[in-house]
C-alpha positions as CSV (number, residue, x, y, z in Angstrom):
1,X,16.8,22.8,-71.6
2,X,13.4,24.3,-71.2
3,X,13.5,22.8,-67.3
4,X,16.7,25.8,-67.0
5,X,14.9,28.0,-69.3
6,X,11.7,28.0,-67.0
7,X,13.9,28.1,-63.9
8,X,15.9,31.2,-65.1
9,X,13.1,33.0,-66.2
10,X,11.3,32.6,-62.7
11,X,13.9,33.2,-60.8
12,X,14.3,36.6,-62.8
13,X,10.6,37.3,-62.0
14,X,11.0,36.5,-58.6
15,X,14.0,39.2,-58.4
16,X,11.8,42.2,-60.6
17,X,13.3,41.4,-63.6
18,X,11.2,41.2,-67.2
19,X,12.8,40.0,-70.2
20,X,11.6,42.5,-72.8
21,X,10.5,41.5,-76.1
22,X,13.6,43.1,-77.6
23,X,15.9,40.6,-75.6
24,X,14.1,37.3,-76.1
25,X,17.1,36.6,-78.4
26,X,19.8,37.4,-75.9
27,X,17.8,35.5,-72.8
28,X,17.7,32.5,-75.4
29,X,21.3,32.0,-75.9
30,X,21.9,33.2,-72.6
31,X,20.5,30.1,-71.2
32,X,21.6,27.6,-73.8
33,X,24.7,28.4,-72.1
34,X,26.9,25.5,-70.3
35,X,27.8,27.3,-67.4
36,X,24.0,28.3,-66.9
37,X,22.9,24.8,-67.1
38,X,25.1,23.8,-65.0
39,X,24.4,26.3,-62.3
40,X,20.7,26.0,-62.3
41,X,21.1,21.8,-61.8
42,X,23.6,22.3,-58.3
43,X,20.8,24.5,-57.6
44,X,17.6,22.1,-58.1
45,X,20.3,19.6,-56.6
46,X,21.5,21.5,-53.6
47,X,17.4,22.5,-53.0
48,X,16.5,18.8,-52.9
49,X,19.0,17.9,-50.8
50,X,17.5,20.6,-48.2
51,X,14.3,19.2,-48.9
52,X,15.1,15.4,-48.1
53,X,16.8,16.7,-45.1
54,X,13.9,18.2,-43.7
55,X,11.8,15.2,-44.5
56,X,14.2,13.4,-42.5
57,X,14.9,15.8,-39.3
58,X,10.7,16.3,-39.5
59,X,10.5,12.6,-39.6
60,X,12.7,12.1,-36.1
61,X,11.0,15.0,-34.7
62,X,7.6,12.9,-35.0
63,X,8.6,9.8,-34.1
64,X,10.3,11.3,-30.4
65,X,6.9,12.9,-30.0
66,X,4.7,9.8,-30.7
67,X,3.1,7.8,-27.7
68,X,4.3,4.8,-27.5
69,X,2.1,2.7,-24.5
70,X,3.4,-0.8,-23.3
71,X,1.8,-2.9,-20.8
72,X,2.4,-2.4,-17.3
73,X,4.8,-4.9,-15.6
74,X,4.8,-6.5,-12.0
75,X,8.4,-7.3,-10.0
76,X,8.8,-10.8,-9.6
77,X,6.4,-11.8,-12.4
78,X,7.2,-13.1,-16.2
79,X,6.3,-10.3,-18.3
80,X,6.3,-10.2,-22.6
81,X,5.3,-7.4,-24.4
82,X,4.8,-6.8,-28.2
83,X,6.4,-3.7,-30.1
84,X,4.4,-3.9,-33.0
85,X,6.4,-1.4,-35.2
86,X,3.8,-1.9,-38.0
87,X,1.1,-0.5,-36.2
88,X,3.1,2.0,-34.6
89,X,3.9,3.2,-38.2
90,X,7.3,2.8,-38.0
91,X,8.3,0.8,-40.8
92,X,10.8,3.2,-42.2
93,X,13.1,2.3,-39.2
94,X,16.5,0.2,-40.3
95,X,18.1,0.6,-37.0
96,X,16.6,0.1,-33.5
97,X,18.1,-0.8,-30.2
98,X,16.8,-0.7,-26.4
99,X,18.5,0.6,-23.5
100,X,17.4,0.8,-20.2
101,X,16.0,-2.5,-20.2
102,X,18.9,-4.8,-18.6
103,X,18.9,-2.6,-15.9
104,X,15.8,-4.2,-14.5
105,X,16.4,-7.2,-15.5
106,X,14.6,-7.2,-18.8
107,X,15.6,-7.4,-22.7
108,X,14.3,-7.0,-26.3
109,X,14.2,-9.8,-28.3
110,X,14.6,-8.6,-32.1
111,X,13.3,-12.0,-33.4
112,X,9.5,-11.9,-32.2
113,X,9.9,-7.7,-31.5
114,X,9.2,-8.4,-27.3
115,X,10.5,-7.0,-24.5
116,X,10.5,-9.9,-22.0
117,X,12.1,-11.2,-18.9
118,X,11.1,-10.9,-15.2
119,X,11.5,-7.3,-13.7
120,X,13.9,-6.9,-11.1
121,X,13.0,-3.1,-9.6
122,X,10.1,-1.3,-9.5
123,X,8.6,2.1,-10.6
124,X,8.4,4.3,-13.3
125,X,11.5,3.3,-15.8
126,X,12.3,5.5,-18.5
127,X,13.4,3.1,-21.6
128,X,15.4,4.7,-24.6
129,X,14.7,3.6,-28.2
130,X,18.1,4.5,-30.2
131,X,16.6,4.2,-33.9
132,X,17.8,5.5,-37.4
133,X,15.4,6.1,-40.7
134,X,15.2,5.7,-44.1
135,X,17.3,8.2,-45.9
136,X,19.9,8.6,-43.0
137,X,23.2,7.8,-43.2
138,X,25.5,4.7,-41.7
139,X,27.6,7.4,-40.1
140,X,25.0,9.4,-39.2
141,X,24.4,9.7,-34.8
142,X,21.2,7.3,-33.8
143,X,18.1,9.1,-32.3
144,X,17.1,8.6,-29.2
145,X,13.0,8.1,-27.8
146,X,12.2,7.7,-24.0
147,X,9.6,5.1,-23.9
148,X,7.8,4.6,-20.1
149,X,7.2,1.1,-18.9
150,X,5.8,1.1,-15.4
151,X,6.9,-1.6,-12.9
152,X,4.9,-2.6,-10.5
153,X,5.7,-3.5,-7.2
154,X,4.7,-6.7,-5.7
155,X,1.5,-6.1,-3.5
156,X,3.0,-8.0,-0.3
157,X,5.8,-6.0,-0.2
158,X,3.8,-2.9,0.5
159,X,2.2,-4.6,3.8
160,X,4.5,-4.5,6.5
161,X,4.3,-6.7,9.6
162,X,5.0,-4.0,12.8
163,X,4.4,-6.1,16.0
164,X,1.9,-4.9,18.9
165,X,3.1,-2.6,21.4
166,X,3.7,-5.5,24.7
167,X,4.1,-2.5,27.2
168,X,0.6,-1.4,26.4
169,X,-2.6,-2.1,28.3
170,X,-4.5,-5.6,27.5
171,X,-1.7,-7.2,25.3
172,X,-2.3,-10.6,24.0
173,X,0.1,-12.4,21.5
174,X,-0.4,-11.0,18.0
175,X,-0.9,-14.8,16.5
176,X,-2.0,-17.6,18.3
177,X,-3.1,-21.7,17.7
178,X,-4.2,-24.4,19.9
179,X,-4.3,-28.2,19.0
180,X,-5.9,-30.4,21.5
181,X,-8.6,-33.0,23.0
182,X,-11.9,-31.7,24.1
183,X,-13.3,-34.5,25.4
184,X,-13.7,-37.2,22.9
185,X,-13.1,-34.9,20.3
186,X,-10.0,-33.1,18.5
187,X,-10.3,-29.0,18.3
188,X,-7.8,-26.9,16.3
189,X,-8.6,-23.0,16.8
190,X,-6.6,-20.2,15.9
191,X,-6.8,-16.2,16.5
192,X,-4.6,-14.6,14.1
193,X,-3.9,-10.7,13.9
194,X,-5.2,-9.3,10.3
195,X,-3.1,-7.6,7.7
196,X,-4.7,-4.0,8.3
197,X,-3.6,-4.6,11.8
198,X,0.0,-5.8,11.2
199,X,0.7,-2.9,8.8
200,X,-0.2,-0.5,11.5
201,X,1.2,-2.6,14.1
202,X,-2.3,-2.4,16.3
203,X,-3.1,-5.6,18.3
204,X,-5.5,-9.0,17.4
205,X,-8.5,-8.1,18.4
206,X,-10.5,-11.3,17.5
207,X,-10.4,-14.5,21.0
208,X,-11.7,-17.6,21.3
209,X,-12.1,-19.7,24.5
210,X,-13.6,-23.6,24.8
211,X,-14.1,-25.9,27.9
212,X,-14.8,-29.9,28.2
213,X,-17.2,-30.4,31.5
214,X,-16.7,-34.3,32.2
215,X,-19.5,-34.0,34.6
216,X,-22.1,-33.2,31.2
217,X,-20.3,-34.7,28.4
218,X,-20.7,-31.2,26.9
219,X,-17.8,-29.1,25.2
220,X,-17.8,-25.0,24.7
221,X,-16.4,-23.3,22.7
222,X,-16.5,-19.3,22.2
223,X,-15.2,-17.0,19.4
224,X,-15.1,-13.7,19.1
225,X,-14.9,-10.9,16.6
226,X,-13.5,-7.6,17.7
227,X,-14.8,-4.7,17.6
228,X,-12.4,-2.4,15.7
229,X,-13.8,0.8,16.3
230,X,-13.1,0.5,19.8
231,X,-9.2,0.8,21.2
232,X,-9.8,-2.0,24.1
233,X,-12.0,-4.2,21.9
234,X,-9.2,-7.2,22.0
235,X,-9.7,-7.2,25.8
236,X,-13.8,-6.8,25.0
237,X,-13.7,-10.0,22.9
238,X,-11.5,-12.2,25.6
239,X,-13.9,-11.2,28.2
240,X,-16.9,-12.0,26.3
241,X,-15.1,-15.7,25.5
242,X,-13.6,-16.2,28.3
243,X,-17.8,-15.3,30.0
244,X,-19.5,-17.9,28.3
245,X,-17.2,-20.5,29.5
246,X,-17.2,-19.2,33.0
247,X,-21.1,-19.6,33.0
248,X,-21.6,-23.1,31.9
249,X,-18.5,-23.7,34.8
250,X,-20.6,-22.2,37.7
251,X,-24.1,-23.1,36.5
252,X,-25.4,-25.8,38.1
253,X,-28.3,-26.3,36.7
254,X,-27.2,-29.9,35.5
255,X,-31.0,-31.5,35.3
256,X,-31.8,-28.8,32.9
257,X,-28.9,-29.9,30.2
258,X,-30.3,-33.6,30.7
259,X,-33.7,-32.6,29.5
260,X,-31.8,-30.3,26.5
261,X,-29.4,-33.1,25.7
262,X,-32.8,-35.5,26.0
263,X,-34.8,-33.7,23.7
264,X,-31.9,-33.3,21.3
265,X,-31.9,-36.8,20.9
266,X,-35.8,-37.4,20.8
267,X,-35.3,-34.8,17.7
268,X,-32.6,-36.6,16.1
269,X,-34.6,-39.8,16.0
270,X,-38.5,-38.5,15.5
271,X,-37.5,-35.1,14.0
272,X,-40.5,-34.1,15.2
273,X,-41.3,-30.2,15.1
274,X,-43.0,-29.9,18.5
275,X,-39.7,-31.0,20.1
276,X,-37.8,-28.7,18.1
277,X,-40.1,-26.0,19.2
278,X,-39.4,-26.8,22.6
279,X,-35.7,-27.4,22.2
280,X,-35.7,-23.4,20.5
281,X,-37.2,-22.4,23.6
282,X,-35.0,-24.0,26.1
283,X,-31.7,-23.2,23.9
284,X,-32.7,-19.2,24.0
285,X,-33.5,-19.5,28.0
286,X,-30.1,-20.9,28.4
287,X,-28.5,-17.7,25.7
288,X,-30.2,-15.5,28.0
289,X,-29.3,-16.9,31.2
290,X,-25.8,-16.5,30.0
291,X,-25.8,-13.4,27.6
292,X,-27.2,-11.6,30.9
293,X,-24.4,-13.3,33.1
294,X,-21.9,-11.8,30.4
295,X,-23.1,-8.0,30.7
Protein backbone atom coordinates (compact mmCIF):
# COMPACT_ATOMS: atom_id res chain seq x y z
CA UNK A 1 0.00 0.00 0.00
CA UNK A 2 2.46 2.71 0.74
CA UNK A 3 4.45 1.42 -2.70
CA UNK A 4 0.79 3.03 -4.47
CA UNK A 5 0.58 5.62 -1.94
CA UNK A 6 4.23 6.89 -2.85
CA UNK A 7 3.50 6.30 -6.59
CA UNK A 8 0.31 8.36 -6.56
CA UNK A 9 1.59 11.06 -4.74
CA UNK A 10 4.63 11.47 -7.22
CA UNK A 11 2.88 11.18 -10.02
CA UNK A 12 0.57 14.05 -8.70
CA UNK A 13 3.78 16.19 -8.13
CA UNK A 14 5.06 15.43 -11.29
CA UNK A 15 1.63 16.80 -12.97
CA UNK A 16 1.52 20.24 -10.46
CA UNK A 17 -0.59 18.86 -8.12
CA UNK A 18 -0.23 19.29 -4.02
CA UNK A 19 -2.35 17.51 -1.77
CA UNK A 20 -3.18 20.18 0.83
CA UNK A 21 -3.20 19.53 4.36
CA UNK A 22 -6.98 19.76 4.41
CA UNK A 23 -7.28 16.70 1.95
CA UNK A 24 -4.77 14.27 3.47
CA UNK A 25 -7.93 12.40 4.60
CA UNK A 26 -9.56 12.21 1.14
CA UNK A 27 -5.96 11.35 -0.70
CA UNK A 28 -5.84 8.54 2.02
CA UNK A 29 -8.92 6.67 1.23
CA UNK A 30 -8.49 7.72 -2.16
CA UNK A 31 -5.72 5.42 -2.57
CA UNK A 32 -6.72 2.54 -0.30
CA UNK A 33 -8.93 2.23 -3.16
CA UNK A 34 -9.04 -1.18 -5.25
CA UNK A 35 -9.32 0.23 -8.47
CA UNK A 36 -6.23 2.55 -7.67
CA UNK A 37 -4.17 -0.30 -6.62
CA UNK A 38 -4.83 -1.88 -9.29
CA UNK A 39 -4.09 0.79 -11.77
CA UNK A 40 -0.79 1.83 -10.38
CA UNK A 41 0.46 -2.16 -10.47
CA UNK A 42 -0.39 -2.53 -14.64
CA UNK A 43 1.42 0.60 -14.52
CA UNK A 44 4.82 -0.42 -12.55
CA UNK A 45 4.03 -3.68 -14.75
CA UNK A 46 3.56 -2.23 -18.15
CA UNK A 47 6.82 0.25 -17.22
CA UNK A 48 9.01 -2.89 -16.60
CA UNK A 49 8.04 -4.51 -19.29
CA UNK A 50 9.41 -1.42 -21.46
CA UNK A 51 12.32 -1.54 -19.41
CA UNK A 52 13.35 -5.32 -20.07
CA UNK A 53 12.52 -4.61 -23.62
CA UNK A 54 15.00 -2.12 -23.95
CA UNK A 55 17.59 -4.10 -22.13
CA UNK A 56 16.96 -6.58 -24.62
CA UNK A 57 16.74 -4.49 -28.08
CA UNK A 58 20.08 -2.51 -26.40
CA UNK A 59 21.55 -5.87 -25.78
CA UNK A 60 21.24 -7.00 -29.80
CA UNK A 61 22.18 -3.58 -30.77
CA UNK A 62 25.66 -4.35 -28.94
CA UNK A 63 26.32 -7.52 -29.83
CA UNK A 64 25.84 -6.64 -34.05
CA UNK A 65 28.28 -3.83 -33.31
CA UNK A 66 30.93 -5.92 -31.42
CA UNK A 67 34.19 -7.08 -33.41
CA UNK A 68 34.31 -10.26 -33.66
CA UNK A 69 38.16 -11.24 -35.35
CA UNK A 70 38.74 -14.96 -36.51
CA UNK A 71 41.85 -16.25 -38.01
CA UNK A 72 42.53 -15.85 -41.50
CA UNK A 73 42.06 -18.97 -43.70
CA UNK A 74 44.09 -20.37 -46.76
CA UNK A 75 42.11 -22.39 -49.93
CA UNK A 76 43.17 -25.79 -50.02
CA UNK A 77 44.47 -25.86 -46.46
CA UNK A 78 42.77 -27.51 -43.07
CA UNK A 79 41.74 -24.68 -41.12
CA UNK A 80 39.97 -24.71 -37.19
CA UNK A 81 39.10 -21.84 -35.47
CA UNK A 82 37.81 -21.21 -31.88
CA UNK A 83 34.63 -19.01 -31.08
CA UNK A 84 35.23 -18.61 -27.70
CA UNK A 85 31.75 -17.12 -26.73
CA UNK A 86 33.04 -16.67 -23.12
CA UNK A 87 35.57 -14.27 -23.89
CA UNK A 88 33.59 -12.69 -26.34
CA UNK A 89 31.10 -12.03 -23.53
CA UNK A 90 28.36 -13.66 -24.91
CA UNK A 91 27.19 -15.95 -22.52
CA UNK A 92 23.70 -14.78 -22.45
CA UNK A 93 23.24 -16.33 -25.97
CA UNK A 94 20.60 -19.61 -26.02
CA UNK A 95 20.49 -19.70 -29.68
CA UNK A 96 23.30 -19.50 -32.25
CA UNK A 97 23.60 -20.75 -35.80
CA UNK A 98 26.17 -19.99 -38.77
CA UNK A 99 25.38 -19.37 -42.19
CA UNK A 100 27.54 -18.61 -44.91
CA UNK A 101 29.94 -21.19 -43.91
CA UNK A 102 29.01 -24.34 -46.25
CA UNK A 103 29.19 -22.20 -49.05
CA UNK A 104 32.99 -22.42 -48.91
CA UNK A 105 33.18 -25.53 -47.89
CA UNK A 106 33.38 -24.94 -44.18
CA UNK A 107 31.04 -25.60 -40.91
CA UNK A 108 30.64 -24.94 -37.15
CA UNK A 109 30.96 -27.58 -34.98
CA UNK A 110 28.67 -26.76 -31.77
CA UNK A 111 30.44 -29.44 -29.74
CA UNK A 112 34.16 -27.88 -29.38
CA UNK A 113 32.54 -24.09 -30.65
CA UNK A 114 35.03 -24.33 -34.13
CA UNK A 115 34.54 -23.41 -37.45
CA UNK A 116 36.56 -26.04 -39.35
CA UNK A 117 36.90 -27.75 -42.63
CA UNK A 118 39.03 -26.90 -45.70
CA UNK A 119 38.00 -23.66 -47.66
CA UNK A 120 36.87 -24.07 -51.06
CA UNK A 121 36.85 -20.20 -52.47
CA UNK A 122 38.68 -17.43 -51.71
CA UNK A 123 38.30 -13.81 -50.52
CA UNK A 124 36.69 -11.76 -48.20
CA UNK A 125 33.34 -13.92 -46.99
CA UNK A 126 30.85 -12.32 -45.03
CA UNK A 127 29.53 -15.07 -42.33
CA UNK A 128 26.13 -14.47 -40.50
CA UNK A 129 25.73 -15.35 -36.75
CA UNK A 130 21.75 -15.88 -36.38
CA UNK A 131 21.64 -15.71 -32.38
CA UNK A 132 18.79 -15.13 -29.80
CA UNK A 133 19.27 -13.78 -25.93
CA UNK A 134 18.27 -14.22 -22.65
CA UNK A 135 14.88 -12.75 -22.10
CA UNK A 136 13.67 -13.18 -25.78
CA UNK A 137 11.09 -15.23 -26.75
CA UNK A 138 10.82 -18.84 -28.61
CA UNK A 139 8.75 -17.16 -31.18
CA UNK A 140 10.54 -14.24 -31.31
CA UNK A 141 12.72 -13.58 -35.17
CA UNK A 142 16.67 -14.59 -34.60
CA UNK A 143 19.23 -11.69 -35.00
CA UNK A 144 21.48 -11.64 -37.34
CA UNK A 145 25.60 -10.48 -37.06
CA UNK A 146 28.00 -10.45 -40.23
CA UNK A 147 31.18 -11.82 -38.98
CA UNK A 148 34.39 -11.49 -41.75
CA UNK A 149 36.58 -14.48 -42.24
CA UNK A 150 39.12 -13.87 -44.90
CA UNK A 151 40.22 -16.62 -47.34
CA UNK A 152 43.24 -16.72 -48.68
CA UNK A 153 44.10 -17.72 -51.88
CA UNK A 154 46.70 -20.26 -52.48
CA UNK A 155 50.06 -18.37 -53.42
CA UNK A 156 50.70 -20.60 -56.72
CA UNK A 157 47.75 -19.82 -58.07
CA UNK A 158 48.55 -16.13 -58.33
CA UNK A 159 51.79 -17.02 -60.55
CA UNK A 160 50.90 -17.69 -63.92
CA UNK A 161 53.02 -19.50 -66.39
CA UNK A 162 52.78 -17.22 -69.89
CA UNK A 163 55.26 -18.78 -72.46
CA UNK A 164 58.11 -16.58 -74.24
CA UNK A 165 57.26 -14.88 -77.34
CA UNK A 166 59.07 -17.59 -80.26
CA UNK A 167 58.65 -14.95 -83.03
CA UNK A 168 60.87 -12.65 -81.09
CA UNK A 169 64.66 -11.98 -81.55
CA UNK A 170 67.17 -14.52 -79.71
CA UNK A 171 64.54 -17.15 -78.53
CA UNK A 172 65.72 -20.09 -76.67
CA UNK A 173 63.39 -22.76 -75.08
CA UNK A 174 61.92 -21.44 -71.90
CA UNK A 175 63.11 -24.85 -69.88
CA UNK A 176 65.71 -26.93 -70.82
CA UNK A 177 67.90 -30.38 -69.30
CA UNK A 178 70.67 -32.39 -70.67
CA UNK A 179 71.78 -35.83 -69.27
CA UNK A 180 74.89 -37.16 -70.76
CA UNK A 181 78.70 -38.55 -70.79
CA UNK A 182 81.44 -36.08 -70.70
CA UNK A 183 84.15 -38.11 -71.08
CA UNK A 184 84.50 -40.54 -68.26
CA UNK A 185 82.15 -38.65 -66.39
CA UNK A 186 78.14 -38.33 -66.14
CA UNK A 187 76.84 -34.38 -66.36
CA UNK A 188 73.25 -33.43 -65.65
CA UNK A 189 72.69 -29.54 -66.28
CA UNK A 190 69.67 -27.65 -66.56
CA UNK A 191 68.61 -23.91 -67.42
CA UNK A 192 65.23 -23.34 -66.22
CA UNK A 193 63.16 -19.98 -66.82
CA UNK A 194 62.28 -18.32 -63.21
CA UNK A 195 58.94 -17.67 -61.73
CA UNK A 196 59.19 -13.69 -62.13
CA UNK A 197 59.91 -14.54 -65.72
CA UNK A 198 57.03 -16.99 -66.40
CA UNK A 199 54.43 -14.73 -64.76
CA UNK A 200 55.41 -12.01 -67.20
CA UNK A 201 56.03 -14.39 -69.86
CA UNK A 202 59.78 -12.82 -70.55
CA UNK A 203 62.32 -15.39 -71.71
CA UNK A 204 65.28 -17.68 -69.63
CA UNK A 205 67.90 -15.63 -69.51
CA UNK A 206 70.40 -17.92 -67.58
CA UNK A 207 72.85 -20.83 -70.46
CA UNK A 208 75.13 -23.14 -69.86
CA UNK A 209 77.46 -24.81 -72.45
CA UNK A 210 80.29 -27.88 -71.67
CA UNK A 211 82.69 -29.72 -74.03
CA UNK A 212 84.92 -33.10 -73.59
CA UNK A 213 88.43 -32.60 -75.67
CA UNK A 214 89.68 -36.35 -76.07
CA UNK A 215 92.86 -34.94 -77.25
CA UNK A 216 93.42 -33.30 -73.19
CA UNK A 217 91.41 -35.51 -71.17
CA UNK A 218 89.80 -32.18 -70.06
CA UNK A 219 85.98 -31.35 -69.78
CA UNK A 220 84.33 -27.61 -69.78
CA UNK A 221 81.68 -26.67 -68.69
CA UNK A 222 80.21 -22.93 -68.67
CA UNK A 223 77.10 -21.38 -66.93
CA UNK A 224 75.76 -18.41 -67.06
CA UNK A 225 73.64 -15.95 -65.14
CA UNK A 226 71.63 -13.41 -67.05
CA UNK A 227 71.65 -10.17 -66.79
CA UNK A 228 68.01 -9.04 -66.20
CA UNK A 229 68.29 -5.56 -66.64
CA UNK A 230 69.21 -5.96 -70.04
CA UNK A 231 66.41 -7.11 -72.84
CA UNK A 232 69.04 -9.37 -74.93
CA UNK A 233 70.85 -10.65 -71.89
CA UNK A 234 69.53 -14.45 -72.69
CA UNK A 235 71.49 -14.07 -75.93
CA UNK A 236 74.47 -12.26 -73.72
CA UNK A 237 74.72 -15.29 -71.47
CA UNK A 238 74.69 -18.07 -74.48
CA UNK A 239 77.41 -16.20 -76.11
CA UNK A 240 79.46 -15.82 -73.20
CA UNK A 241 79.00 -19.98 -72.63
CA UNK A 242 79.03 -20.89 -75.71
CA UNK A 243 82.86 -18.46 -75.83
CA UNK A 244 84.56 -20.21 -73.31
CA UNK A 245 84.06 -23.43 -74.94
CA UNK A 246 84.98 -22.13 -78.39
CA UNK A 247 88.37 -21.02 -76.81
CA UNK A 248 89.64 -24.17 -75.27
CA UNK A 249 88.41 -25.74 -78.96
CA UNK A 250 90.75 -23.42 -81.07
CA UNK A 251 93.57 -22.98 -78.48
CA UNK A 252 96.26 -24.95 -79.24
CA UNK A 253 98.31 -24.37 -76.74
CA UNK A 254 98.24 -28.19 -75.65
CA UNK A 255 101.95 -28.24 -73.82
CA UNK A 256 100.74 -25.51 -71.59
CA UNK A 257 97.63 -27.77 -70.11
CA UNK A 258 100.34 -30.64 -69.59
CA UNK A 259 102.36 -28.48 -67.33
CA UNK A 260 98.80 -27.17 -65.55
CA UNK A 261 97.43 -30.66 -65.43
CA UNK A 262 101.26 -31.66 -64.18
CA UNK A 263 101.35 -29.28 -61.47
CA UNK A 264 97.84 -30.10 -60.41
CA UNK A 265 98.96 -33.37 -59.68
CA UNK A 266 102.49 -32.46 -58.01
CA UNK A 267 99.91 -30.36 -55.67
CA UNK A 268 97.60 -33.13 -54.98
CA UNK A 269 100.45 -35.30 -53.77
CA UNK A 270 103.02 -32.70 -51.96
CA UNK A 271 100.37 -29.95 -51.42
CA UNK A 272 103.03 -27.82 -51.52
CA UNK A 273 102.26 -23.89 -51.48
CA UNK A 274 104.97 -22.93 -54.05
CA UNK A 275 103.22 -25.10 -56.65
CA UNK A 276 99.90 -23.73 -55.81
CA UNK A 277 101.32 -20.40 -56.23
CA UNK A 278 102.43 -21.24 -59.54
CA UNK A 279 99.33 -23.15 -60.48
CA UNK A 280 97.19 -19.50 -59.44
CA UNK A 281 99.37 -17.91 -61.79
CA UNK A 282 99.06 -20.18 -64.70
CA UNK A 283 95.11 -20.70 -64.04
CA UNK A 284 94.52 -16.62 -64.19
CA UNK A 285 96.91 -16.48 -67.53
CA UNK A 286 94.63 -19.06 -69.05
CA UNK A 287 91.13 -16.76 -67.54
CA UNK A 288 92.68 -14.00 -69.25
CA UNK A 289 93.68 -15.48 -72.36
CA UNK A 290 90.08 -16.49 -72.69
CA UNK A 291 88.03 -13.70 -70.79
CA UNK A 292 89.90 -11.43 -73.53
CA UNK A 293 89.01 -13.95 -76.43
CA UNK A 294 85.25 -13.64 -75.00
CA UNK A 295 84.99 -9.61 -75.32
Amino acid sequence: MAEVKQYIQTLLNAKGITISANRQVLFEEFVKAAECEEAVNTIVQKQNQIMEKWKIKNRIADIIAQQVVIPNATIGKAYEAKIDFQKLNLNDLIFEKFEGLEEIGLNFNPVNDTIEGTPTKSGDVKIKLLFKIEGQSENSPTNEKLISLVVNPDPKSLWKDIPSDKSDLFWKEDDISKAEKLGEKNIVVSSKRGRSHKNVGSFRDDDFAYKHFEKTGWSVVAVSDGAGNYSLSRKGSQIACSSVVEYFETSSDVEKSKEFEAKLNDYNTTKDDTILNELEILAKKKFIQSNSLCS
